[in-house]
PyMOL CGO cylinders between C-alpha atoms (Angstrom):
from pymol import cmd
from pymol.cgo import CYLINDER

trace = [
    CYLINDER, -251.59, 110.70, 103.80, -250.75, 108.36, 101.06, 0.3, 1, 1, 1, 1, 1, 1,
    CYLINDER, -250.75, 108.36, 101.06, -246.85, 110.73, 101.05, 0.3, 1, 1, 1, 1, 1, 1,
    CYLINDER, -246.85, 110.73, 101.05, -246.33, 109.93, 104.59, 0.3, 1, 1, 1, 1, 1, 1,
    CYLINDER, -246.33, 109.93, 104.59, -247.16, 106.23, 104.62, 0.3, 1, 1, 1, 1, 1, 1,
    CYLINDER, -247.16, 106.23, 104.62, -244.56, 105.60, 102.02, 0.3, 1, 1, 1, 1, 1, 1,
    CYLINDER, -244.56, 105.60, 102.02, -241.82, 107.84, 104.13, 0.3, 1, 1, 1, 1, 1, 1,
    CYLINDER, -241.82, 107.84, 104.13, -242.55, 106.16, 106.88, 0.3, 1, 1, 1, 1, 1, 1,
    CYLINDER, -242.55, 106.16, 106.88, -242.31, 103.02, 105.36, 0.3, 1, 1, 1, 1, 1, 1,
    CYLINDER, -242.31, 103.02, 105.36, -238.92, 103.46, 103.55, 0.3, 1, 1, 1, 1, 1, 1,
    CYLINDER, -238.92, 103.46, 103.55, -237.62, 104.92, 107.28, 0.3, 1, 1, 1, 1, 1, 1,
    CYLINDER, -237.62, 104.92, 107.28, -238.98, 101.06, 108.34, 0.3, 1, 1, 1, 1, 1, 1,
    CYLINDER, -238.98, 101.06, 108.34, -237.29, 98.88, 105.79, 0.3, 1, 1, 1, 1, 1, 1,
    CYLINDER, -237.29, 98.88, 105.79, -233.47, 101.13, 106.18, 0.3, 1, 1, 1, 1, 1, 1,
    CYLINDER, -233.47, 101.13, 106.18, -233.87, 100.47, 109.92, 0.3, 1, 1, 1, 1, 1, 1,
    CYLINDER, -233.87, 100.47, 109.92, -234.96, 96.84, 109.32, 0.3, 1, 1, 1, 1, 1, 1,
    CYLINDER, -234.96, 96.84, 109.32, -231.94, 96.62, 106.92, 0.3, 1, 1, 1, 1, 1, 1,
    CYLINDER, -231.94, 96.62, 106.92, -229.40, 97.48, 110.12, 0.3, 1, 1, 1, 1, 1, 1,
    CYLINDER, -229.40, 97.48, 110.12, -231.30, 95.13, 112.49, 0.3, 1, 1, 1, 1, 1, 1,
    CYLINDER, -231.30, 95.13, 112.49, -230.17, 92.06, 110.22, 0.3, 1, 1, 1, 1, 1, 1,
    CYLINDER, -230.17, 92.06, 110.22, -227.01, 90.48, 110.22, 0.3, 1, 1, 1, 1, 1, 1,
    CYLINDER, -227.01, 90.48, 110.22, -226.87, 88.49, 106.71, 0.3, 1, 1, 1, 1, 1, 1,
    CYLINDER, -226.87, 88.49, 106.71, -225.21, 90.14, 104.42, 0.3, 1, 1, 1, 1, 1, 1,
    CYLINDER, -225.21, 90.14, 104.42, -227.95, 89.74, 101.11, 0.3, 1, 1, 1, 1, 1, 1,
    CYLINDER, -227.95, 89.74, 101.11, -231.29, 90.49, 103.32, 0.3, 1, 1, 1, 1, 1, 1,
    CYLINDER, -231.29, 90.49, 103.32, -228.96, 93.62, 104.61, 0.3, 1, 1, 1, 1, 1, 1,
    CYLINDER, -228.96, 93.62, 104.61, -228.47, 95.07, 100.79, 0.3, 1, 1, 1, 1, 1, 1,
    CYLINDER, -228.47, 95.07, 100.79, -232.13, 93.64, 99.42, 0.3, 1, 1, 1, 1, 1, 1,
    CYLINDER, -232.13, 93.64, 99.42, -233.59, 95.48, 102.40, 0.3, 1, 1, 1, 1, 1, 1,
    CYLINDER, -233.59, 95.48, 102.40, -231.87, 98.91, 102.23, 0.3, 1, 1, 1, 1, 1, 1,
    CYLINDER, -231.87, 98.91, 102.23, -232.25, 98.12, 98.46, 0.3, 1, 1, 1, 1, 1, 1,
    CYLINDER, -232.25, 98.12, 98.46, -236.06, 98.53, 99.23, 0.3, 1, 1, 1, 1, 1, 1,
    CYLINDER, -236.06, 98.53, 99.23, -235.82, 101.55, 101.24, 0.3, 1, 1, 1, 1, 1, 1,
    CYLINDER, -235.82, 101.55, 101.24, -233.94, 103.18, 98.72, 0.3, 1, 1, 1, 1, 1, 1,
    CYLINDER, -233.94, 103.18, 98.72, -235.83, 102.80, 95.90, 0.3, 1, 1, 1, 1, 1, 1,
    CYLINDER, -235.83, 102.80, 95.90, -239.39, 103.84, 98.35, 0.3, 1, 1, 1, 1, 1, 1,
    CYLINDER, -239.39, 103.84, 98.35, -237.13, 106.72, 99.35, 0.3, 1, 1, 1, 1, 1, 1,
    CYLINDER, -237.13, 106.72, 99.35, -236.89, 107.46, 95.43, 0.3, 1, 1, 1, 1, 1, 1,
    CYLINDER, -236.89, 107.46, 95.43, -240.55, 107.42, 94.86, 0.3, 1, 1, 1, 1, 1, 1,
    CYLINDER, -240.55, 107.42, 94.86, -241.05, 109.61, 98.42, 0.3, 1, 1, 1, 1, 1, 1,
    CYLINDER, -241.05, 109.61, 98.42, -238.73, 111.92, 97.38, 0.3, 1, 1, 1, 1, 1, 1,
    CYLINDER, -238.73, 111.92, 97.38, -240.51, 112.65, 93.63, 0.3, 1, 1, 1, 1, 1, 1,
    CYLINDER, -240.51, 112.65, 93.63, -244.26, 112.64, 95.03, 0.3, 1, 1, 1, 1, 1, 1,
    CYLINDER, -244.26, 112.64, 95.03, -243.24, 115.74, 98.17, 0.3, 1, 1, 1, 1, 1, 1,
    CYLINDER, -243.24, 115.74, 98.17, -240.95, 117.20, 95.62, 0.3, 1, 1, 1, 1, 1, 1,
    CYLINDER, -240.95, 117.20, 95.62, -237.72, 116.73, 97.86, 0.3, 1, 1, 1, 1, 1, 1,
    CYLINDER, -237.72, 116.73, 97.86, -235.68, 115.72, 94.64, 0.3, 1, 1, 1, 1, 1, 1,
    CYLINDER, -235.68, 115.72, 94.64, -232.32, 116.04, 96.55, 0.3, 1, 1, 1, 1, 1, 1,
    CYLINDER, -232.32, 116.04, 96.55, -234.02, 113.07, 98.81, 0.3, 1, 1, 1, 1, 1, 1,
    CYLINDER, -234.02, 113.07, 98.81, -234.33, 111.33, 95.57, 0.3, 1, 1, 1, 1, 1, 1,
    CYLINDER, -234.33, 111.33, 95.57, -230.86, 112.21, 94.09, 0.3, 1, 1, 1, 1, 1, 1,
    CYLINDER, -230.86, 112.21, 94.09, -229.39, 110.69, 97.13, 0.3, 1, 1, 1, 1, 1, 1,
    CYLINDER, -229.39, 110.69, 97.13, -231.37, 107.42, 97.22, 0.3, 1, 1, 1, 1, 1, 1,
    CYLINDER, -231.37, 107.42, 97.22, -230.91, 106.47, 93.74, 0.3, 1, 1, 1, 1, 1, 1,
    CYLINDER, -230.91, 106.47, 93.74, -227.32, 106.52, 94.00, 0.3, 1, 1, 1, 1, 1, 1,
    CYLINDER, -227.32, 106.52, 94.00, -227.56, 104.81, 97.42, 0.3, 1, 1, 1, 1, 1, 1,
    CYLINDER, -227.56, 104.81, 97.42, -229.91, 102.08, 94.78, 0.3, 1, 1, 1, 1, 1, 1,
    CYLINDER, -229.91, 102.08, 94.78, -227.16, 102.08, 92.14, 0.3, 1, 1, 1, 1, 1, 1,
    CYLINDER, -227.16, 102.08, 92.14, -224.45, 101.17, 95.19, 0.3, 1, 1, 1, 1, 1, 1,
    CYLINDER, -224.45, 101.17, 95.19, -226.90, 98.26, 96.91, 0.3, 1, 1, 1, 1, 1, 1,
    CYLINDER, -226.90, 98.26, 96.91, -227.97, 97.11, 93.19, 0.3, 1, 1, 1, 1, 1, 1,
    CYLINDER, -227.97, 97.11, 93.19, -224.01, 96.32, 92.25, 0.3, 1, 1, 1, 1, 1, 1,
    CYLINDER, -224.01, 96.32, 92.25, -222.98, 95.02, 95.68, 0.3, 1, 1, 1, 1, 1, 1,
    CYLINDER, -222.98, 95.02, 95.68, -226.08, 92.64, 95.24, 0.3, 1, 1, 1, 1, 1, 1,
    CYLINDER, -226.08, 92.64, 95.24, -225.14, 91.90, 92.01, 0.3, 1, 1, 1, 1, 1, 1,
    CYLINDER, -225.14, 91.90, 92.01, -221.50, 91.23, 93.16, 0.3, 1, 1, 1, 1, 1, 1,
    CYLINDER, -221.50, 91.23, 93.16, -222.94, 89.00, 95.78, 0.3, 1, 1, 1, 1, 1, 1,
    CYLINDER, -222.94, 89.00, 95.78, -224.78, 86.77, 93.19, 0.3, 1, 1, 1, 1, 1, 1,
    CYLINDER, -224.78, 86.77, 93.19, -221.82, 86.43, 91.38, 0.3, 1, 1, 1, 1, 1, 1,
    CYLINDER, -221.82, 86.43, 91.38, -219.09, 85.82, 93.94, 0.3, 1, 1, 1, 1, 1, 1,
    CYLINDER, -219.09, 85.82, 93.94, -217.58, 82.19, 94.58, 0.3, 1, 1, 1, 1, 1, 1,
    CYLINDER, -217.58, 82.19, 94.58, -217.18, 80.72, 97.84, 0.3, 1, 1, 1, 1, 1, 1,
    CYLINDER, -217.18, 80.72, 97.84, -215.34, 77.79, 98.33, 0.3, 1, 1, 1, 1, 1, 1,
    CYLINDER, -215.34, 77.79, 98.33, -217.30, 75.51, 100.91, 0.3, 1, 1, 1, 1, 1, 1,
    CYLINDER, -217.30, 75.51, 100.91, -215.92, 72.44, 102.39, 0.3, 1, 1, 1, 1, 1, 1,
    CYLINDER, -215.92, 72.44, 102.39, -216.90, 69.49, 104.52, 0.3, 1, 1, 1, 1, 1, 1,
    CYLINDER, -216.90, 69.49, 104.52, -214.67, 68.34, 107.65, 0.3, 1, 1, 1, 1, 1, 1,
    CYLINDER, -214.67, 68.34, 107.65, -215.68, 65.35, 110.01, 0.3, 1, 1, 1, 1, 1, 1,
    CYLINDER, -215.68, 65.35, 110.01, -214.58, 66.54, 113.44, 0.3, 1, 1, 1, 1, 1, 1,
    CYLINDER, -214.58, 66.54, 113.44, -213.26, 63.84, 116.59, 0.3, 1, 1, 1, 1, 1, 1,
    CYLINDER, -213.26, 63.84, 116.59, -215.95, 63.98, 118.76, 0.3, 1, 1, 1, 1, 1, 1,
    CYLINDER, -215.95, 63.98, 118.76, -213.97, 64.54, 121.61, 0.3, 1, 1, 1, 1, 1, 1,
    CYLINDER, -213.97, 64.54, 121.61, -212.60, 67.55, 119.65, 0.3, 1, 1, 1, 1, 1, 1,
    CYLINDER, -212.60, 67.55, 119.65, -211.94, 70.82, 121.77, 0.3, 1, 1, 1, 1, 1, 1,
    CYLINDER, -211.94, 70.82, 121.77, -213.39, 72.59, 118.58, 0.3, 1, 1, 1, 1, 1, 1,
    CYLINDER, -213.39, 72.59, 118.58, -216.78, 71.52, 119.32, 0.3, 1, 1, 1, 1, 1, 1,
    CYLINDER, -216.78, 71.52, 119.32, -216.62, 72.45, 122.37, 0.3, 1, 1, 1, 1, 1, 1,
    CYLINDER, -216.62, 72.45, 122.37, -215.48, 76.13, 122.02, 0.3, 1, 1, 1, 1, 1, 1,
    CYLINDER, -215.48, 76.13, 122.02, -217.96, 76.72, 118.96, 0.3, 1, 1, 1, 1, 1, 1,
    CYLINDER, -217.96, 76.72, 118.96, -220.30, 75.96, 121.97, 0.3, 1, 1, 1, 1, 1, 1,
    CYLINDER, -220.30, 75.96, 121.97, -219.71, 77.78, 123.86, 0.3, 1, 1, 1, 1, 1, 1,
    CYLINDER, -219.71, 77.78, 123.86, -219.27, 80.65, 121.83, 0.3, 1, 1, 1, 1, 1, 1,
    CYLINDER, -219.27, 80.65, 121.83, -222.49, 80.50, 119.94, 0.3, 1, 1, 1, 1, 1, 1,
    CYLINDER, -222.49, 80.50, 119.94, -224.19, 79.00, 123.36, 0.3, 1, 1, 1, 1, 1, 1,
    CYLINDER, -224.19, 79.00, 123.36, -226.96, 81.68, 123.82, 0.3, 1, 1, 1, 1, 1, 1,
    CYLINDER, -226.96, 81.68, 123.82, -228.31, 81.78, 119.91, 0.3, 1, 1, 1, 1, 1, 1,
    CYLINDER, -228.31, 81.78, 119.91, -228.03, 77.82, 120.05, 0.3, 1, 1, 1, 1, 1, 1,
    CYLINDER, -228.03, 77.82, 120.05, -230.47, 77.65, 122.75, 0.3, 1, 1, 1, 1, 1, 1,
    CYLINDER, -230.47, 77.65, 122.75, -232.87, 79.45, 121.12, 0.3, 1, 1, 1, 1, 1, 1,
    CYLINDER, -232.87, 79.45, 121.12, -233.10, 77.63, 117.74, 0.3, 1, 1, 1, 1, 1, 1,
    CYLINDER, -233.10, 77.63, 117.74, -232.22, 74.02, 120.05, 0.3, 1, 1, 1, 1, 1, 1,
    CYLINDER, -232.22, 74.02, 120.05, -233.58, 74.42, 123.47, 0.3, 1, 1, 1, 1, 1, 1,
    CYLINDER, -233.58, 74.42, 123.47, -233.44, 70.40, 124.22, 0.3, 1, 1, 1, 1, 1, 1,
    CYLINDER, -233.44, 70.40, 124.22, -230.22, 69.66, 122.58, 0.3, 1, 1, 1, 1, 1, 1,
    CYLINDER, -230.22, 69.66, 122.58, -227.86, 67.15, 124.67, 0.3, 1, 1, 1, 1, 1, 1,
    CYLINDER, -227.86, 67.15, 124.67, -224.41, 68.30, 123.69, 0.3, 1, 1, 1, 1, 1, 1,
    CYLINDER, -224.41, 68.30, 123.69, -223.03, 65.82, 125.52, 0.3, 1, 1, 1, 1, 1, 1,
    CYLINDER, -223.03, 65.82, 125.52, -220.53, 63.99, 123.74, 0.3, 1, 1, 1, 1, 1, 1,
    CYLINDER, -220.53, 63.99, 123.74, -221.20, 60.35, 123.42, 0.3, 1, 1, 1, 1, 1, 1,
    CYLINDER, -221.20, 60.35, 123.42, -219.72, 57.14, 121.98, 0.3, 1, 1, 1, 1, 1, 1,
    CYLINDER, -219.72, 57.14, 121.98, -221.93, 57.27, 118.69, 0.3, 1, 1, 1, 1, 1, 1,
    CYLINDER, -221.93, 57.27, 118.69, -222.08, 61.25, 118.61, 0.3, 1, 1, 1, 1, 1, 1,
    CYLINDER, -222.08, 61.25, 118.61, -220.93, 62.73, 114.97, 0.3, 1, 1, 1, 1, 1, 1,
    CYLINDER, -220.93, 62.73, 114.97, -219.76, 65.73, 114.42, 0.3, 1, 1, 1, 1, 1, 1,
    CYLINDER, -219.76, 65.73, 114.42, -218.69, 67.71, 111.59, 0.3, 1, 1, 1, 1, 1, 1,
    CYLINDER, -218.69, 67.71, 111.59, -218.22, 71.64, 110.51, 0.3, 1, 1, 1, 1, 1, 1,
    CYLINDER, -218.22, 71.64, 110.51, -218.72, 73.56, 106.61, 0.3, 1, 1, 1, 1, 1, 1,
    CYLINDER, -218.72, 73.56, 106.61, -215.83, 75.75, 105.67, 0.3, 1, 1, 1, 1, 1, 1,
    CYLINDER, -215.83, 75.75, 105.67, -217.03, 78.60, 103.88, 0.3, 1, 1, 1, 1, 1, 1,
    CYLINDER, -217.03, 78.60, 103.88, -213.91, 80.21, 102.46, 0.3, 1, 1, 1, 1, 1, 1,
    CYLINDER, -213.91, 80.21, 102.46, -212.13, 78.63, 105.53, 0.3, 1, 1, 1, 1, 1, 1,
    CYLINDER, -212.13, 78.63, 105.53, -214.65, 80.48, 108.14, 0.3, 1, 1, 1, 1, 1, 1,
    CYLINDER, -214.65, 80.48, 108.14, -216.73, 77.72, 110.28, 0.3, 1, 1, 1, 1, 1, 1,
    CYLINDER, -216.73, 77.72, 110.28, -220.01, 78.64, 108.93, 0.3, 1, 1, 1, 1, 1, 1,
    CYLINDER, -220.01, 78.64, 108.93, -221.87, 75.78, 110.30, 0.3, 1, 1, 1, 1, 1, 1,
    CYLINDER, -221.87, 75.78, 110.30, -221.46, 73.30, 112.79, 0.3, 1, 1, 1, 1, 1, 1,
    CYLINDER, -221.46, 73.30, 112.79, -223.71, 69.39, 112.54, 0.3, 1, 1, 1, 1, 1, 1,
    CYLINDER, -223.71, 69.39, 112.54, -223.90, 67.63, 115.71, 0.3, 1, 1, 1, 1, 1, 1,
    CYLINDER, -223.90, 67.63, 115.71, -225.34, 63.96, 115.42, 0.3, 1, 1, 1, 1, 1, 1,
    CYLINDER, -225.34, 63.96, 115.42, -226.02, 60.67, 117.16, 0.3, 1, 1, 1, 1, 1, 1,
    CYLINDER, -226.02, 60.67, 117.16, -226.08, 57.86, 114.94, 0.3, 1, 1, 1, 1, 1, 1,
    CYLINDER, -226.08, 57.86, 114.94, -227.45, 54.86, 115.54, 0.3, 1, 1, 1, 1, 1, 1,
    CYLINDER, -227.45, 54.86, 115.54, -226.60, 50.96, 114.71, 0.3, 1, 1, 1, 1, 1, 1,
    CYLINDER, -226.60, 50.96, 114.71, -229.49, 51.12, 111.96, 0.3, 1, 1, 1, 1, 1, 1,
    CYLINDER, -229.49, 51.12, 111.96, -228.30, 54.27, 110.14, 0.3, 1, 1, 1, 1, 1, 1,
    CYLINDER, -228.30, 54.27, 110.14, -230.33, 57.17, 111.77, 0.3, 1, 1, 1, 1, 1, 1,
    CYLINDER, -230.33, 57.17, 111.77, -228.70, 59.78, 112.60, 0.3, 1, 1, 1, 1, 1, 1,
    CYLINDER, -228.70, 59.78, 112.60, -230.65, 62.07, 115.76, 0.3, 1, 1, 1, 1, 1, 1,
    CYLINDER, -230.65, 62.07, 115.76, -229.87, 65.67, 115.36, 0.3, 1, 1, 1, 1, 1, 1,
    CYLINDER, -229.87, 65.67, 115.36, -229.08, 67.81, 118.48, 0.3, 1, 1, 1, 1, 1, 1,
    CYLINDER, -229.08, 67.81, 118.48, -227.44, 71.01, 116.74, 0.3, 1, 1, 1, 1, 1, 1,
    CYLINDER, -227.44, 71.01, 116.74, -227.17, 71.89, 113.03, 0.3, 1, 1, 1, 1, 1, 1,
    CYLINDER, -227.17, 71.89, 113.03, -226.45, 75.55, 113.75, 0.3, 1, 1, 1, 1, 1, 1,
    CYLINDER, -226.45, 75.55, 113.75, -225.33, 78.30, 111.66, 0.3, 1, 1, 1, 1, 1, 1,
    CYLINDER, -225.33, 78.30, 111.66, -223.81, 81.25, 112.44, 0.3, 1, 1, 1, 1, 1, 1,
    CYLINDER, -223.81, 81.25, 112.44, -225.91, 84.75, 111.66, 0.3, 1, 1, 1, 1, 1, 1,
    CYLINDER, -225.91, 84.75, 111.66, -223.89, 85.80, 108.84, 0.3, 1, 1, 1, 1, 1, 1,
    CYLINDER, -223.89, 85.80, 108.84, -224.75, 82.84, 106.59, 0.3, 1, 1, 1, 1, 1, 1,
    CYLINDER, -224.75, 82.84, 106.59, -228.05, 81.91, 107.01, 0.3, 1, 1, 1, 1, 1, 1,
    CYLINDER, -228.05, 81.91, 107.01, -228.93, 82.19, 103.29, 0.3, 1, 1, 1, 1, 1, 1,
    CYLINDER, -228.93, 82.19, 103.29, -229.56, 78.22, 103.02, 0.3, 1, 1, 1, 1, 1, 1,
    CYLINDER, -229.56, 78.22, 103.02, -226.29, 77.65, 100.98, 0.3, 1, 1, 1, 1, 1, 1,
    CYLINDER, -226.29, 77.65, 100.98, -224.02, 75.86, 103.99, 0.3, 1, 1, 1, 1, 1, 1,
    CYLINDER, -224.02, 75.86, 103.99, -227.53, 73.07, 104.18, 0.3, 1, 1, 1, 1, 1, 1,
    CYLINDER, -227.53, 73.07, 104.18, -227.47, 73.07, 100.22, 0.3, 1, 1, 1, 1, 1, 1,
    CYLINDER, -227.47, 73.07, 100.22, -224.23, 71.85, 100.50, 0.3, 1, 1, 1, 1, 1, 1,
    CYLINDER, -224.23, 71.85, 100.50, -224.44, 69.34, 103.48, 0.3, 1, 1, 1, 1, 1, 1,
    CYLINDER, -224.44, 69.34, 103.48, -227.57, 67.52, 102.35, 0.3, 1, 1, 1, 1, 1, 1,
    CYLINDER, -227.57, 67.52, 102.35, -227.43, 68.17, 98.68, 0.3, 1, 1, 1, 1, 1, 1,
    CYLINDER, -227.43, 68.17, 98.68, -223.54, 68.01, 97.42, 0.3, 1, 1, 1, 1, 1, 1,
    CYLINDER, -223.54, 68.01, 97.42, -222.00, 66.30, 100.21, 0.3, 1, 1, 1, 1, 1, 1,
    CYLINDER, -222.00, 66.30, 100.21, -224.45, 63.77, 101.04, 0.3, 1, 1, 1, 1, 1, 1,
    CYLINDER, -224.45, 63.77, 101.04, -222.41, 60.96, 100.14, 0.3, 1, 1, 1, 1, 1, 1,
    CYLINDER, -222.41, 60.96, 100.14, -220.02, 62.19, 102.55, 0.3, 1, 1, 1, 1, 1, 1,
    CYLINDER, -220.02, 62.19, 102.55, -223.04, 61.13, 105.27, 0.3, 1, 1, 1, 1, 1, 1,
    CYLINDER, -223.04, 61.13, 105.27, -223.30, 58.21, 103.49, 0.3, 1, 1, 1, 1, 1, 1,
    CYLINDER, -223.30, 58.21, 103.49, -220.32, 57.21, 104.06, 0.3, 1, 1, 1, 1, 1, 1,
    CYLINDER, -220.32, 57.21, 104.06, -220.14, 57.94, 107.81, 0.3, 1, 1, 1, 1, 1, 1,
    CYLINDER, -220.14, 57.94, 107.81, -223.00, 55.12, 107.82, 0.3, 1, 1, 1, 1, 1, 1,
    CYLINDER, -223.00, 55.12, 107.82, -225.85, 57.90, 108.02, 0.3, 1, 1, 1, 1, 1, 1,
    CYLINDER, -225.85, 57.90, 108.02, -228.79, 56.78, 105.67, 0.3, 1, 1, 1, 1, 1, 1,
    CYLINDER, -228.79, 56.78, 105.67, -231.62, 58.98, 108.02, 0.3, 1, 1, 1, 1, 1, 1,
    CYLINDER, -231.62, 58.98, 108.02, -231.60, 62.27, 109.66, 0.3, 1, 1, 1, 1, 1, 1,
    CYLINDER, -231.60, 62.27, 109.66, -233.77, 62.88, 112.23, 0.3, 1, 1, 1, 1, 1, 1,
    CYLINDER, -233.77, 62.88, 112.23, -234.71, 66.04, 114.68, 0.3, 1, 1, 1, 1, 1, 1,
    CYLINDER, -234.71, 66.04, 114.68, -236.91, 64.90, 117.36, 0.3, 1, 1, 1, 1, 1, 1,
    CYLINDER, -236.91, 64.90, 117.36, -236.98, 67.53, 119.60, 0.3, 1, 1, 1, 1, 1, 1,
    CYLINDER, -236.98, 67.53, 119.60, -238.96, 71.16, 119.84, 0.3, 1, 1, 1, 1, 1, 1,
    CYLINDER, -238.96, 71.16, 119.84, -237.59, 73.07, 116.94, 0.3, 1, 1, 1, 1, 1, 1,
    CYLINDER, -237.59, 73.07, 116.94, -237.77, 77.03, 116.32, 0.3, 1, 1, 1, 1, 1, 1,
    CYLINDER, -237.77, 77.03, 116.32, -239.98, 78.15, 113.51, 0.3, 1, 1, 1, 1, 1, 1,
    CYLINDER, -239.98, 78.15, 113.51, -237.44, 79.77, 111.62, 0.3, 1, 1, 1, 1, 1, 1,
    CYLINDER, -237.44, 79.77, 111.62, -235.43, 76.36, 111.56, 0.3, 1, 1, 1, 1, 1, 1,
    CYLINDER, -235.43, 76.36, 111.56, -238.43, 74.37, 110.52, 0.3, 1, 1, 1, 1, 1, 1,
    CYLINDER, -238.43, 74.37, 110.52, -238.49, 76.23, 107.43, 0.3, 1, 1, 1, 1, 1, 1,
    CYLINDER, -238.49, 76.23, 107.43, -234.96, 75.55, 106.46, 0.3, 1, 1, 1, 1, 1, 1,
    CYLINDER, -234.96, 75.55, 106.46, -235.60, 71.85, 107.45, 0.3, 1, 1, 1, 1, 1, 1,
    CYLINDER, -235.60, 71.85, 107.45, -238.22, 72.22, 105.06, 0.3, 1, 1, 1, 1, 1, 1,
    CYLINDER, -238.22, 72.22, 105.06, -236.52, 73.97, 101.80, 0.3, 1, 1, 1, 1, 1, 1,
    CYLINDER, -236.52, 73.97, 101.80, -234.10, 71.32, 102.64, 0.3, 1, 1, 1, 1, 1, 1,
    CYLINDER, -234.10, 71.32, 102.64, -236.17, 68.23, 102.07, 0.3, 1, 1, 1, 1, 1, 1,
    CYLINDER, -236.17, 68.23, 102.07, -237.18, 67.40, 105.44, 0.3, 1, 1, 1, 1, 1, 1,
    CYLINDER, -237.18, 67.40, 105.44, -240.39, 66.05, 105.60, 0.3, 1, 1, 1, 1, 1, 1,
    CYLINDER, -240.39, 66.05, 105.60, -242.75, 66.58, 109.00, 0.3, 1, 1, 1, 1, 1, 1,
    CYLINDER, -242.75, 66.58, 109.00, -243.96, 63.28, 110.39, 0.3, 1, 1, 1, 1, 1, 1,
    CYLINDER, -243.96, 63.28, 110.39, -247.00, 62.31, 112.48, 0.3, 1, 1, 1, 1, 1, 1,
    CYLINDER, -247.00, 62.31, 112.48, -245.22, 63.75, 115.59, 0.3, 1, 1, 1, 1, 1, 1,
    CYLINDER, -245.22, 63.75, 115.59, -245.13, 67.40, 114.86, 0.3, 1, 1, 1, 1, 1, 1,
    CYLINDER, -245.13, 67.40, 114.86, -241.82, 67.91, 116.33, 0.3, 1, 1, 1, 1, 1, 1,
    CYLINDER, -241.82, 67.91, 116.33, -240.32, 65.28, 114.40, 0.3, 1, 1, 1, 1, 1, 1,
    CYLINDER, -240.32, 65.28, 114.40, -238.84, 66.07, 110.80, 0.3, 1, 1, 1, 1, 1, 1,
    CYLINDER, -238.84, 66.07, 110.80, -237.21, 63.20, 108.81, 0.3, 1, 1, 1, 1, 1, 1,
    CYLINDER, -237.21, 63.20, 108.81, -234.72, 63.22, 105.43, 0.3, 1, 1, 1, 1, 1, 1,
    CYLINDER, -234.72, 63.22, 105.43, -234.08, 59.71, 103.95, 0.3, 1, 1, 1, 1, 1, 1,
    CYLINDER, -234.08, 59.71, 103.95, -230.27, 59.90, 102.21, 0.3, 1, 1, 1, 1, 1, 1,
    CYLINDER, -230.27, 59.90, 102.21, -230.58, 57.15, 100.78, 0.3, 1, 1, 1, 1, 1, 1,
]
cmd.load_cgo(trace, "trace")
């Protein structure tokens, strides 16, 4: 009983592995199935099972290891808000954007800012703003492509280039609209604090 649970289990975690489209939770999740493929193999006596998993371990250990190691070069570009850019990134991106920002107004508008991260000169992430006189700025969109949602684009935005907000007269960000659960957690590893109104999350820059 105990035998089939764990094959059944390292079958789950490859086929989660496939479902996902970040390229870390891909490798740490076929990672996992490997190695429980490993300890399946030993306990039925299927050792060829085993063989073949650990190798498949040593190949997802070195890529993940690679991963941790690699350097991307990020950078920070303020967009014209009447840019066709933003536009087209829309549009592209328009189903997935609805589901993480169901209310957003992407409607351009005199005080709208707008800006993209460059990770190794792939739009990874695009910031779409209204900023008031006072210095709060009212999220619509801070969206990020599947392939990098690992946190590091938001690291960099709020974290390393937060002067460059700063600058753009943005002392608050705001999100005051219904917000998907997964994006309330990054809102939250990034600082974001929930106020009394539960669909509002606030960082202070300054």
């Amino acid at each position: 009983m105990i035998n089939s649970i764990i094959g059944y289990s390292a079958s789950l975690f490859l086929g989660i592995s496939l479902l996902v489209s970040n390229n870390f939770k891909f490798r740490w999740w076929n990672t996992i199935g490997c190695l429980t493929f490993v300890i399946y193999g030993f306990l039925i006596n299927a050792y060829p099972v085993s063989l073949a998993n650990g190798v498949l371990l040593i190949i997802n250990t070195y890529q993940l290891i690679r991963l941790y190691q690699s350097k991307e070069k990020f950078e920070l570009l303020s967009i014209p808000k009447d840019s066709a850019l933003v536009e087209k990134f829309i549009n592209f991106y328009d189903n997935d954007i609805k589901k993480f920002f169901p209310e957003a107004n992407t409607t351009i508008q005199s005080n709208t800012f707008a800006l993209v991260v460059l990770r190794n000169m792939v739009i990874a992430n695009m910031v779409i703003a209204n900023v008031k006189s006072n210095g709060e700025a009212e999220v619509e969109i801070d969206y990020t492509i599947p392939q990098y949602r690992d946190y590091k684009s938001g690291q960099f935005i709020f974290e390393k280039e937060k002067q460059h907000l700063i600058k753009n007269g943005i002392t608050t960000l705001t999100y005051h609209k219904n917000i998907h659960p997964a994006h309330q957690k990054f809102l939250q590893k990034m600082g974001f604090v929930q106020t009394n109104d539960n669909n509002c999350f606030k960082k202070e820059l300054v």
